[in-house]
N, C-alpha and C positions, 0 to 999 in steps of 0.2 A: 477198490479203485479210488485213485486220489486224482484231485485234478487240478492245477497251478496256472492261474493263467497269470498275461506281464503285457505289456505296450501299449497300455491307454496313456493318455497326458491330454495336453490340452496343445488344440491345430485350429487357424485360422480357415477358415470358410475358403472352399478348393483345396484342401491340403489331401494329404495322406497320411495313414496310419496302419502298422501291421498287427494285428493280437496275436499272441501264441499259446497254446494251451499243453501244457506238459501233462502226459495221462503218466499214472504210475501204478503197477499190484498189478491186476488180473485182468489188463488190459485184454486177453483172450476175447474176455467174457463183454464186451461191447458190442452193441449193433449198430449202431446209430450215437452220429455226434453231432453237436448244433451250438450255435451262439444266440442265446438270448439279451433283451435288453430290456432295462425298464427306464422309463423320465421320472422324473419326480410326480407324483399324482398320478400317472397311469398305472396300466397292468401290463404285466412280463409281457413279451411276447416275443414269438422264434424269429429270428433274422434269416440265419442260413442253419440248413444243414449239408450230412455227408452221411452216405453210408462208409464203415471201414471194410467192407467186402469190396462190390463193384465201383464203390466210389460216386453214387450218383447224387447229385445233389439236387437242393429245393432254397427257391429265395423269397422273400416276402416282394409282394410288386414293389415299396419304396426305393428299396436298396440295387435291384436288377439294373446290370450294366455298369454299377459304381464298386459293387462287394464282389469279391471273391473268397471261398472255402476251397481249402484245400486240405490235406493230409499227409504228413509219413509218416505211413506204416511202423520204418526202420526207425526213428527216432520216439515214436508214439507221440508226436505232436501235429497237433490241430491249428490251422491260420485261419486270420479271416483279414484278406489285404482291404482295404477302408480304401476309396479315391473319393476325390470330390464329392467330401465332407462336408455336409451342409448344417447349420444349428441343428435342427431338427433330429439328427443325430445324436446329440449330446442327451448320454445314460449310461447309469451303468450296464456292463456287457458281464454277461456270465458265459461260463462253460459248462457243456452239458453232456451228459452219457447217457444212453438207453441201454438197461443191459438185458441180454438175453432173457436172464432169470434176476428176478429183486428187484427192488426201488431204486429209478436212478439216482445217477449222481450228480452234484454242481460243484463247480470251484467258488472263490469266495467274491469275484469280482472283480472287475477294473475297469477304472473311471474313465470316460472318452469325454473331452468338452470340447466344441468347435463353436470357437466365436465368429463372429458375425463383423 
């Protein structure tokens, strides 16, 4: 499984932003998809996820009520809609896979900066 993610940039404080995360290969074999994020100095940590069965999700208390995860199946792509965007936000975002069987996966990153 490969995984591409795109739509970080840089948003002014209350903006919006969407990420997308293209899966590709044996997408089958995923359980679980998530966006993580790291600041600079800190440690990764899960934003949202999604399962690709039921579809149920989980959010970090920061983000709840501002992020949304979402998924198509038919597309094999993963969102994560961003609203009112605050600095504290500003990290890299990665894409994640749990797979059934094996070590997950990540994509390589993308940059999210919300000025202030």
């Amino acid at each position: 499984v490969q995984l591409v993610e795109s739509g970080g940039g840089l948003v002014q404080a209350g903006g919006s932003l969407r990420l997308s995360c293209a899966a590709s290969g044996t997408t089958f074999s995923i359980n679980v998809m998530g966006w993580y994020r790291q600041a600079p100095g800190k440690q990764r940590e899960l934003v949202a996820s999604i399962t690709t069965g039921g579809g149920s999700t989980n959010y970090v208390d920061s983000v709840k009520g501002r992020f949304t995860i979402s998924r198509d199946n038919a597309k094999k792509t993963m969102y994560l809609q961003m609203n009112n965007l605050r600095p504290e936000d500003t990290a890299v975002y990665y894409c994640n896979a749990r797979m059934y069987f094996g070590p997950e996966k990540w994509g390589q990153g993308t940059q999210v900066t919300v000025s202030s």
